[in-house]
PyMOL Python script that loads the backbone (N, CA, C, O; Angstrom):
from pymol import cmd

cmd.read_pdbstr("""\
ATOM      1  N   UNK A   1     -69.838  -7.795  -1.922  1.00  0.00           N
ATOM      2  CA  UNK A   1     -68.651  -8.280  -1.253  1.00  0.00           C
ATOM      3  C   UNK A   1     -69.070  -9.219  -0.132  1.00  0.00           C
ATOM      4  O   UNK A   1     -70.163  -8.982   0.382  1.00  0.00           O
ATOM      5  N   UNK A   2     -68.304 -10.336   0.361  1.00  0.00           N
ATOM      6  CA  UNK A   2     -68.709 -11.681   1.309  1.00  0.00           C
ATOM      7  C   UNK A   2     -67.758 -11.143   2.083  1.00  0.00           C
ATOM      8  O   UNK A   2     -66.973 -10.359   1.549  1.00  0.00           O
ATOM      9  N   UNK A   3     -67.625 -11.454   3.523  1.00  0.00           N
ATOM     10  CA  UNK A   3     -67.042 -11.232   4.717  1.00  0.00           C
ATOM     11  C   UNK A   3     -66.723 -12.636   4.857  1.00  0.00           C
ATOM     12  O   UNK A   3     -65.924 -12.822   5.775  1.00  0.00           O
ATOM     13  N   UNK A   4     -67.095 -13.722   4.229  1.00  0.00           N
ATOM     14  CA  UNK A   4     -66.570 -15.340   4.754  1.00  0.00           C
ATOM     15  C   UNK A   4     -67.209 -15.321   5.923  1.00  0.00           C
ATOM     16  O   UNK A   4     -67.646 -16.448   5.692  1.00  0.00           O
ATOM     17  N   UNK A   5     -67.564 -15.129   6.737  1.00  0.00           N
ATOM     18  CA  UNK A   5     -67.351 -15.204   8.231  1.00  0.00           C
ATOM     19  C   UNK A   5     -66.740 -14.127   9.181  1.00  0.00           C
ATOM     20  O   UNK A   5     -66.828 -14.171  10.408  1.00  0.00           O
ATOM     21  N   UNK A   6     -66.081 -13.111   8.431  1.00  0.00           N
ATOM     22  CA  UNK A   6     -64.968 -11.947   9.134  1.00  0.00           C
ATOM     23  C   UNK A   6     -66.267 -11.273   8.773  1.00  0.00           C
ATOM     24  O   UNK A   6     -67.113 -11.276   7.879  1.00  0.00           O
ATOM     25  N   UNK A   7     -65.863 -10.416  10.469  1.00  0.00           N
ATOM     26  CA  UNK A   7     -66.658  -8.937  10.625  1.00  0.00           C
ATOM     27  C   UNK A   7     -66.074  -7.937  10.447  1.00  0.00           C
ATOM     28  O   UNK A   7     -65.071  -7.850  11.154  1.00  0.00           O
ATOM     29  N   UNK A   8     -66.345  -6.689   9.465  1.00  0.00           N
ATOM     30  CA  UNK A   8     -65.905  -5.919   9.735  1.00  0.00           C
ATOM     31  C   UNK A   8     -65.599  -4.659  10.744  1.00  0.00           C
ATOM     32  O   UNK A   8     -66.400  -3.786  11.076  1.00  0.00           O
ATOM     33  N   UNK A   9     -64.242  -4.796  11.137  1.00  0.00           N
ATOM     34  CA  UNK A   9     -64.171  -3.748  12.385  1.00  0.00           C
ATOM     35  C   UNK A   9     -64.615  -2.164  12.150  1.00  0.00           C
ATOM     36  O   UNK A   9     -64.757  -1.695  11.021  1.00  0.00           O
ATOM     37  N   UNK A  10     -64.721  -1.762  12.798  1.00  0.00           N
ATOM     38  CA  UNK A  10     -65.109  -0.083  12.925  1.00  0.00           C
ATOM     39  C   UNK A  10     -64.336   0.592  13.828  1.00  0.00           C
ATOM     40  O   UNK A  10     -64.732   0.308  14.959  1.00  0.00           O
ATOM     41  N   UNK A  11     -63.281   1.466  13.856  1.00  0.00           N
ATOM     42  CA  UNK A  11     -62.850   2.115  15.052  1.00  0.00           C
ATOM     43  C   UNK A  11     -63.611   3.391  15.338  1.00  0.00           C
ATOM     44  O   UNK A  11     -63.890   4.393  14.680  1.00  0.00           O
ATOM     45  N   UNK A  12     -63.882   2.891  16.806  1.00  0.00           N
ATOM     46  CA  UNK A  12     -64.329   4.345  17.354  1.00  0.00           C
ATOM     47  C   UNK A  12     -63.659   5.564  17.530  1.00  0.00           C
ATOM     48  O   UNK A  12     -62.435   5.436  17.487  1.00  0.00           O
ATOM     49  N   UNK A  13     -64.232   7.171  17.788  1.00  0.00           N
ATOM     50  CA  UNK A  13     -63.619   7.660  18.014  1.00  0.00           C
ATOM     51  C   UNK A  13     -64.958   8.923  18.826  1.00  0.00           C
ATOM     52  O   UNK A  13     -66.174   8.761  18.727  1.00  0.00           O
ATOM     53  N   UNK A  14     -64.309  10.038  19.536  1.00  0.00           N
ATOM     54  CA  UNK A  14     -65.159  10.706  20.229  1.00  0.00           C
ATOM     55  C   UNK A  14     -64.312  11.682  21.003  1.00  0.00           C
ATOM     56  O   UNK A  14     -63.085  11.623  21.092  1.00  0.00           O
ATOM     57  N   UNK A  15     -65.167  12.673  21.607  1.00  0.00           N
ATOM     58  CA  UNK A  15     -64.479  13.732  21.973  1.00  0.00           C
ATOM     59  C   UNK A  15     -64.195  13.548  23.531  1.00  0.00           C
ATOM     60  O   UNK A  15     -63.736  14.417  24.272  1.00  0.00           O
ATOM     61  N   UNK A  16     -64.667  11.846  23.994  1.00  0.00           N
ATOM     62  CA  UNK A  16     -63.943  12.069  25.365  1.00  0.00           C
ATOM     63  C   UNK A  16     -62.671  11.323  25.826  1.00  0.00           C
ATOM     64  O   UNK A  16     -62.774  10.107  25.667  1.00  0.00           O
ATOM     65  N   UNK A  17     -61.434  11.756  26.383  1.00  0.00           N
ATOM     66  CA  UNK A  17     -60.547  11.022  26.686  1.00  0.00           C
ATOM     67  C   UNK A  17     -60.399  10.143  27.307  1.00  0.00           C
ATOM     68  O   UNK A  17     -61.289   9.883  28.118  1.00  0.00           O
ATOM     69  N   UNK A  18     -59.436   9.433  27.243  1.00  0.00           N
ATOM     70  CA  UNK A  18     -59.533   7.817  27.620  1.00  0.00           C
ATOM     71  C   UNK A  18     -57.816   7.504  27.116  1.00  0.00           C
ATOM     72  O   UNK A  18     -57.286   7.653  26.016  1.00  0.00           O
ATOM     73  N   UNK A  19     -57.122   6.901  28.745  1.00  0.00           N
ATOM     74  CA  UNK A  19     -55.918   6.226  28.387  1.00  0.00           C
ATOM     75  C   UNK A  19     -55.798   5.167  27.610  1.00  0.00           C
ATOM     76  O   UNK A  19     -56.521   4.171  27.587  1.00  0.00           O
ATOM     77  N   UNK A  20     -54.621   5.467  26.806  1.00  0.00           N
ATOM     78  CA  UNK A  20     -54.659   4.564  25.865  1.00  0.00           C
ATOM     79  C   UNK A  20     -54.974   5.038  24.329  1.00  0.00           C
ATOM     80  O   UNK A  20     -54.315   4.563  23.404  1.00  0.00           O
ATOM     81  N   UNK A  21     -55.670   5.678  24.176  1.00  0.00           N
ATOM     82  CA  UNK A  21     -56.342   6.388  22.879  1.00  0.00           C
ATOM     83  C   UNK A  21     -55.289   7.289  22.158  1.00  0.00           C
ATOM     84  O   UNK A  21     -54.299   7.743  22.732  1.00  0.00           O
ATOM     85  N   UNK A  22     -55.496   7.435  21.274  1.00  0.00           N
ATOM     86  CA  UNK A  22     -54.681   8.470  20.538  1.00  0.00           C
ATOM     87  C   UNK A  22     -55.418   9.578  20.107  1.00  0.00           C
ATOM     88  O   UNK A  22     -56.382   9.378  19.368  1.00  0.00           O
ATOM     89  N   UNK A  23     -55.061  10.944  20.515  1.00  0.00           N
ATOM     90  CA  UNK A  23     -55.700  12.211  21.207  1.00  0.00           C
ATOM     91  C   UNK A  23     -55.130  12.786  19.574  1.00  0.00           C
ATOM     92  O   UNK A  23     -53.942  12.678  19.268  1.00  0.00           O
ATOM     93  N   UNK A  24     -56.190  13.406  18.601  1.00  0.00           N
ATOM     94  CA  UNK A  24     -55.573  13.882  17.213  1.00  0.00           C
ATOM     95  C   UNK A  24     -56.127  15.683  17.773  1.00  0.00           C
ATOM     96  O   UNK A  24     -57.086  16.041  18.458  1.00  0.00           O
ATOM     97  N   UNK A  25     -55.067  16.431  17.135  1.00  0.00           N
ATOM     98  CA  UNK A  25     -55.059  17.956  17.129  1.00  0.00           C
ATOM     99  C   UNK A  25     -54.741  18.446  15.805  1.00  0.00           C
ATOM    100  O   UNK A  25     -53.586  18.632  15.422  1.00  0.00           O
ATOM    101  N   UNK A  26     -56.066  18.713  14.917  1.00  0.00           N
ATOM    102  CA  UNK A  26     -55.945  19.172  13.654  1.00  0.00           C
ATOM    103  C   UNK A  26     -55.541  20.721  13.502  1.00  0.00           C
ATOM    104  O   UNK A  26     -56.266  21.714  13.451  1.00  0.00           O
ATOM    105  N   UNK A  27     -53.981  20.585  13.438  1.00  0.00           N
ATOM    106  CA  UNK A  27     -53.398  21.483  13.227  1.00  0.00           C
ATOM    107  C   UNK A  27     -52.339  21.231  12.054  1.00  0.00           C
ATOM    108  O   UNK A  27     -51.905  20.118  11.760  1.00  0.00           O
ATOM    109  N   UNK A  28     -52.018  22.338  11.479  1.00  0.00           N
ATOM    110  CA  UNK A  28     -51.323  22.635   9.786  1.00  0.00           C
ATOM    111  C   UNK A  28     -51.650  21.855   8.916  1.00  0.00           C
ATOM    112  O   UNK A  28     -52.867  21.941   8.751  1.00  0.00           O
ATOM    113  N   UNK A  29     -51.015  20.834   7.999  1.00  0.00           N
ATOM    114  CA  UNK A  29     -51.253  20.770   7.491  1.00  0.00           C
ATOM    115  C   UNK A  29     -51.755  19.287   7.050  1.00  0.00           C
ATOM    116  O   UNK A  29     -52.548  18.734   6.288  1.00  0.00           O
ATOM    117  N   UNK A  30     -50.729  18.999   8.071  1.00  0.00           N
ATOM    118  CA  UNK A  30     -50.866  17.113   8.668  1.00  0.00           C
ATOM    119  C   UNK A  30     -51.360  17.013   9.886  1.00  0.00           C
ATOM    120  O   UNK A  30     -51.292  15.840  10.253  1.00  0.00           O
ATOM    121  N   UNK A  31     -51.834  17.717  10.693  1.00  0.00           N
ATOM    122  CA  UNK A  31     -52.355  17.880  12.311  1.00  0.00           C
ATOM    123  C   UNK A  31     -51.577  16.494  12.875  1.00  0.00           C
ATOM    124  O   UNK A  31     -51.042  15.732  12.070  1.00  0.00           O
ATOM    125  N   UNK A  32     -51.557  16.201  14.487  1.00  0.00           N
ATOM    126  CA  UNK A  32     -50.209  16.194  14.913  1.00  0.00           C
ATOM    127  C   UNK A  32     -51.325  14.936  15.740  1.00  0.00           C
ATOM    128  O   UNK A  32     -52.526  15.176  15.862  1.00  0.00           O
ATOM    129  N   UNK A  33     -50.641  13.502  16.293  1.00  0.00           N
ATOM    130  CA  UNK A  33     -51.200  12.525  17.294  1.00  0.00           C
ATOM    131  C   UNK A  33     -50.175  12.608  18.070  1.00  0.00           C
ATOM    132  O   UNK A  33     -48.979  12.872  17.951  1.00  0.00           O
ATOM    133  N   UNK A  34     -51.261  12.182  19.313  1.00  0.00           N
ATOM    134  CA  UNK A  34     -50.407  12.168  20.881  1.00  0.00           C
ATOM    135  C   UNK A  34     -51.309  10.532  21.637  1.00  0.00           C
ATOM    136  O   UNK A  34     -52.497  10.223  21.556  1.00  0.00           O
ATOM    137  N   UNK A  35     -50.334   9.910  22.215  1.00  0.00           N
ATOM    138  CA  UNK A  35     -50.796   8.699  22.645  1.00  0.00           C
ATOM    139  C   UNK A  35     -51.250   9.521  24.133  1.00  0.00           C
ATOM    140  O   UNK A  35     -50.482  10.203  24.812  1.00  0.00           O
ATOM    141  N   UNK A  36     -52.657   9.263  24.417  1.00  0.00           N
ATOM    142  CA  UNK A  36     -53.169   9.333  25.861  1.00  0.00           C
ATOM    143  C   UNK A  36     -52.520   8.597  27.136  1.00  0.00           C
ATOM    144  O   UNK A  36     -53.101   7.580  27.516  1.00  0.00           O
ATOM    145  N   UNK A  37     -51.489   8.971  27.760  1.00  0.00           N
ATOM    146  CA  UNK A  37     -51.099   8.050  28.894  1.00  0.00           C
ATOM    147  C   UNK A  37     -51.781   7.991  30.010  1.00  0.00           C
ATOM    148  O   UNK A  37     -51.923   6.923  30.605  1.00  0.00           O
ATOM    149  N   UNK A  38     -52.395   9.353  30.526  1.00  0.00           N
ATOM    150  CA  UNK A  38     -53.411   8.929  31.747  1.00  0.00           C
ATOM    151  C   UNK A  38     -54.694  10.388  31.204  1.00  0.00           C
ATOM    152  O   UNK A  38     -54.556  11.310  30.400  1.00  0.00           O
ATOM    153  N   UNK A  39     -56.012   9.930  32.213  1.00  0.00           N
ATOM    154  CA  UNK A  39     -56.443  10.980  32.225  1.00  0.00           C
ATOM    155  C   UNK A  39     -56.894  11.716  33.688  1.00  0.00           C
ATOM    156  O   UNK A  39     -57.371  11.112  34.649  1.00  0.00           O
ATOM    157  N   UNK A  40     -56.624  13.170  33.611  1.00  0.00           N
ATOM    158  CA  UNK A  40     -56.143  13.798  34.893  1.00  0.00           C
ATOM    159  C   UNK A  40     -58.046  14.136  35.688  1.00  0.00           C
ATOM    160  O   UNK A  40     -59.049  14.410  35.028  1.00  0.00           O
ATOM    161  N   UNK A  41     -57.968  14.000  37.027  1.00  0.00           N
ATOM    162  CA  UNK A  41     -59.272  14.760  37.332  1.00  0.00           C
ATOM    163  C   UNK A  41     -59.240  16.241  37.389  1.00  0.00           C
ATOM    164  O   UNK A  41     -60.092  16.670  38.167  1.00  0.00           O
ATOM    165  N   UNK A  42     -58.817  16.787  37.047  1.00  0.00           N
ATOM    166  CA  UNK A  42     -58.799  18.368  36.611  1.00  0.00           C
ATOM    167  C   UNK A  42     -58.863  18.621  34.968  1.00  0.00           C
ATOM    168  O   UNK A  42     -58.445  19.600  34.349  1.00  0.00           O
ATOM    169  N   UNK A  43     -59.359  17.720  34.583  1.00  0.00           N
ATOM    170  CA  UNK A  43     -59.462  18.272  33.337  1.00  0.00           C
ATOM    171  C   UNK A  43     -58.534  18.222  31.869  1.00  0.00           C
ATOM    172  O   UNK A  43     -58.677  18.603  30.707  1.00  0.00           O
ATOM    173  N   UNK A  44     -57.448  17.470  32.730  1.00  0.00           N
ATOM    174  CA  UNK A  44     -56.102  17.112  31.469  1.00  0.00           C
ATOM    175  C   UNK A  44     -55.626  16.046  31.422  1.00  0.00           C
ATOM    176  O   UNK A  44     -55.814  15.289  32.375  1.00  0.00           O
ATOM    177  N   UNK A  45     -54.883  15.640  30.352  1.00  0.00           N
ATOM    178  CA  UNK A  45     -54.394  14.822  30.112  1.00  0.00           C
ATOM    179  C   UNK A  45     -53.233  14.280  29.943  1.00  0.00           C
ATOM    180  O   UNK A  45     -53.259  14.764  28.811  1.00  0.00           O
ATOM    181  N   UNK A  46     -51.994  13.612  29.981  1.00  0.00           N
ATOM    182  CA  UNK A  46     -50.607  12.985  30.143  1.00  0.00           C
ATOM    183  C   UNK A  46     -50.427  12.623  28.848  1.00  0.00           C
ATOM    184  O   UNK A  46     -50.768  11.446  28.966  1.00  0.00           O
ATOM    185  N   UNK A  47     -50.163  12.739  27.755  1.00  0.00           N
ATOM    186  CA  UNK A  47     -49.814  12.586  26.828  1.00  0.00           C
ATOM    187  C   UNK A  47     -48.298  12.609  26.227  1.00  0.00           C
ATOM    188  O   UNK A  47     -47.603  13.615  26.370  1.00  0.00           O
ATOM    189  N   UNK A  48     -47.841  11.509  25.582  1.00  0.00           N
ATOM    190  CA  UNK A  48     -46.436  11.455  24.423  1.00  0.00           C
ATOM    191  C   UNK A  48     -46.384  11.675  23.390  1.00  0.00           C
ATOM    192  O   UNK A  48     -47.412  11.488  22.739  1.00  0.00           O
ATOM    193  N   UNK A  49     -45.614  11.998  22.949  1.00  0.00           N
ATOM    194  CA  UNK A  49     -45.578  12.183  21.272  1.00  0.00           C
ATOM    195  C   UNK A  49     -43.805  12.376  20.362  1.00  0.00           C
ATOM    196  O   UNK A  49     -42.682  12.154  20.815  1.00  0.00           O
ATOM    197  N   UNK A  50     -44.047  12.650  19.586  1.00  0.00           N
ATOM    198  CA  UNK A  50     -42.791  12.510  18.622  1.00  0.00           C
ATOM    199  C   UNK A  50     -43.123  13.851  17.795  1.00  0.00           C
ATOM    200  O   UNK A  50     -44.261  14.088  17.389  1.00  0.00           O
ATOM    201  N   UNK A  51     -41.894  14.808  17.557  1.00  0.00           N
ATOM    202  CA  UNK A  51     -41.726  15.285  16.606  1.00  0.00           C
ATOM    203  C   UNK A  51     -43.078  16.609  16.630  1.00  0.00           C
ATOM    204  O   UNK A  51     -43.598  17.284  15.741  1.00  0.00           O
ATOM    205  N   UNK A  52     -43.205  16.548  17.644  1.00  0.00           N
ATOM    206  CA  UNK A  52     -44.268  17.472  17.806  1.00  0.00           C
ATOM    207  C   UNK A  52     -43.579  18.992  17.056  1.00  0.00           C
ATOM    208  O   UNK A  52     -43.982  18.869  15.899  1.00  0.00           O
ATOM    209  N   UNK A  53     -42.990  19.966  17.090  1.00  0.00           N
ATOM    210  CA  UNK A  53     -42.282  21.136  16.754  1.00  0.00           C
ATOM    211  C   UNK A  53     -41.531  20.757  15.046  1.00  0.00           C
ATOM    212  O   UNK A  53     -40.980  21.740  14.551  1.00  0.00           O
ATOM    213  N   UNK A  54     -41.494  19.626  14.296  1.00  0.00           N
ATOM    214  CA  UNK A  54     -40.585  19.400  13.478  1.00  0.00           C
ATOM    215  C   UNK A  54     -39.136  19.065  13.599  1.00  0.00           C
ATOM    216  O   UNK A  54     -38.327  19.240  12.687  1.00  0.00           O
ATOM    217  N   UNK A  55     -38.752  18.401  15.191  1.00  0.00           N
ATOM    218  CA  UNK A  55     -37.251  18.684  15.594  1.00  0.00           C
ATOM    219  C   UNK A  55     -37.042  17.033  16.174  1.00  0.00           C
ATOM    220  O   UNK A  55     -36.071  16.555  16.760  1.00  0.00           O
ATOM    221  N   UNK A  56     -38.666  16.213  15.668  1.00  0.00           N
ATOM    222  CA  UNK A  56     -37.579  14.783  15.810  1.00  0.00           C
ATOM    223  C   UNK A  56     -37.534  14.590  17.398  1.00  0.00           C
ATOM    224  O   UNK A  56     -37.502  13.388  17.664  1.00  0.00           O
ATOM    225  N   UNK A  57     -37.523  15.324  18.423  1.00  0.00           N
ATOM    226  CA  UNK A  57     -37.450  14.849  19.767  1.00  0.00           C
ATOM    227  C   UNK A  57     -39.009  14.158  19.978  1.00  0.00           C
ATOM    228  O   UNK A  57     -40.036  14.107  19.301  1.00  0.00           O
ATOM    229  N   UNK A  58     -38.525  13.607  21.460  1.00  0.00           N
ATOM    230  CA  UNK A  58     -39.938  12.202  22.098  1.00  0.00           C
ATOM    231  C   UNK A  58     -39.952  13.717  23.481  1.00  0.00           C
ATOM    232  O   UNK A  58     -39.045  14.308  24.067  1.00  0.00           O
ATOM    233  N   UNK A  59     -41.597  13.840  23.509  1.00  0.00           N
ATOM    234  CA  UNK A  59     -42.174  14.090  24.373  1.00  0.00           C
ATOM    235  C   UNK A  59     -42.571  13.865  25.475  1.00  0.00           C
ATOM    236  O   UNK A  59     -43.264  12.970  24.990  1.00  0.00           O
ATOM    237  N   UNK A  60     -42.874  13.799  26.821  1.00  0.00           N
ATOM    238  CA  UNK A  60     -44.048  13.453  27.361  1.00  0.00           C
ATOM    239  C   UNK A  60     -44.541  14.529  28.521  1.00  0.00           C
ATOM    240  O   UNK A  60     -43.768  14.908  29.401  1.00  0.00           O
ATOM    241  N   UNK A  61     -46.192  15.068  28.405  1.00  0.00           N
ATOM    242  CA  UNK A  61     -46.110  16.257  29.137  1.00  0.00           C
ATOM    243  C   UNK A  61     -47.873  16.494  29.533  1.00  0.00           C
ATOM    244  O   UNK A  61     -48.721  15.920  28.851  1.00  0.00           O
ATOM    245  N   UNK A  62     -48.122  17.068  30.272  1.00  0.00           N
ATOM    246  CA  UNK A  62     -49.801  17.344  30.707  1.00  0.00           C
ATOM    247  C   UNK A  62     -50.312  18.773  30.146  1.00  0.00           C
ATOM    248  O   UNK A  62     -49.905  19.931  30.237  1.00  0.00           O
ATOM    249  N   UNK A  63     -51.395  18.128  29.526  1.00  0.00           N
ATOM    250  CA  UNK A  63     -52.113  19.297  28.412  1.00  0.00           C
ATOM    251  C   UNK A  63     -53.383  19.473  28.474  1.00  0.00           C
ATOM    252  O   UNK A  63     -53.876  18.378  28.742  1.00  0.00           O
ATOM    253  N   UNK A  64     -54.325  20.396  28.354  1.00  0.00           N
ATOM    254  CA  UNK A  64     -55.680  19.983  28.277  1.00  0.00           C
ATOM    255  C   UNK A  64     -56.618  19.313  27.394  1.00  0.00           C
ATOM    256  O   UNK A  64     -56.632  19.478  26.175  1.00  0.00           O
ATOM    257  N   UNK A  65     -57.496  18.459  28.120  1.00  0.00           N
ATOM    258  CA  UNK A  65     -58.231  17.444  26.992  1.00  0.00           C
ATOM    259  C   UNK A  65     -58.999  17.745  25.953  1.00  0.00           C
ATOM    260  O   UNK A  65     -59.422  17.028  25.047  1.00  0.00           O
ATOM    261  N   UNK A  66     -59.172  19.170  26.229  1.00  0.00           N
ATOM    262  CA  UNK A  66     -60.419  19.795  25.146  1.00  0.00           C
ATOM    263  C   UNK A  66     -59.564  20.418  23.672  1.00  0.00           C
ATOM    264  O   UNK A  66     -58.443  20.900  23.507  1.00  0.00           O
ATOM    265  N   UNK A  67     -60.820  20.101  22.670  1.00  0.00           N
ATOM    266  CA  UNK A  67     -60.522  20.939  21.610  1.00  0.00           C
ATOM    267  C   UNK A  67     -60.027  19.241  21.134  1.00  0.00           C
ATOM    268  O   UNK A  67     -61.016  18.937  20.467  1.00  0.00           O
ATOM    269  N   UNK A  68     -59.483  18.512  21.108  1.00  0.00           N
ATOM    270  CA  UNK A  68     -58.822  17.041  20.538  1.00  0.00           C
ATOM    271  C   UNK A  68     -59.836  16.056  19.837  1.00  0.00           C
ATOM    272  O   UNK A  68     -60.950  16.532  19.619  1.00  0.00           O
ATOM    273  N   UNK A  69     -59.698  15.263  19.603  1.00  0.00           N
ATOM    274  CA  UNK A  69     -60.720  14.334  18.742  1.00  0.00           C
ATOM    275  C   UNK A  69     -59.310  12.841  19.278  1.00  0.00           C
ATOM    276  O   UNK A  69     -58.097  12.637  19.302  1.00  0.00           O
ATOM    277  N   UNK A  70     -60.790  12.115  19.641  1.00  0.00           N
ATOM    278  CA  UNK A  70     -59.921  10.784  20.230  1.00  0.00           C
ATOM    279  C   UNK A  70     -60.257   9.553  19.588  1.00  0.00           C
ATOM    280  O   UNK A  70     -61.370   9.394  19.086  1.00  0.00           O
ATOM    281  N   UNK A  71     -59.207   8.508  19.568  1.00  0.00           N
ATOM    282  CA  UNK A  71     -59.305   7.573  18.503  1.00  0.00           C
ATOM    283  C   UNK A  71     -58.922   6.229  19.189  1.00  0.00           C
ATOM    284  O   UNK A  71     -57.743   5.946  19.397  1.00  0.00           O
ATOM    285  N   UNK A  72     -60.275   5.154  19.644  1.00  0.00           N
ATOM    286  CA  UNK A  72     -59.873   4.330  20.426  1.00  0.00           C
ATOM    287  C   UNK A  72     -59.706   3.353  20.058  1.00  0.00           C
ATOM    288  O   UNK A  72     -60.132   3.072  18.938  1.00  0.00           O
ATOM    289  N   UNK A  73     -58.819   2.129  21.044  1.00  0.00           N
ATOM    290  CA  UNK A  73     -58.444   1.222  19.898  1.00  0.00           C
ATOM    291  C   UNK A  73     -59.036   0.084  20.928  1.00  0.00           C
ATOM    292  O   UNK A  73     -59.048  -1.102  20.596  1.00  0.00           O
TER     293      UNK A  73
END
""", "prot")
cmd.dss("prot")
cmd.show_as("cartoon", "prot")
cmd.util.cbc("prot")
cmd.orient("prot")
């Protein structure tokens, strides 16, 4: 395969938080993303989301950073 000239991108990802990132929590069966809005010096993080419970409502709330897998863009 030729790239022409185009590089292919790679997205990073890693277990430390960072605003902006999208914070993944592999849970059931589709595990659930939360957009990173800030990150806290105690250890947590500000995060939004959608549909978190199955009920369709918008989130936004402070959680801890651990245990997540982060996906930067």
């Amino acid at each position: 395969m030729q790239t022409s000239g185009h590089q292919l991108q790679r997205i990073s990802s890693g277990s430390t938080p960072k605003a902006g990132a999208a914070a993944v929590m592999n849970i059931g069966y589709y595990g659930h993303v939360m957009y990173v809005e800030s990150v806290n010096g105690d250890g947590t993080i500000t995060v939004s989301d959608y549909n978190f419970a199955w009920d369709g409502l918008y989130r936004h709330y402070t959680r801890s950073a651990s245990g997540l897998t982060y996906v930067y863009f």
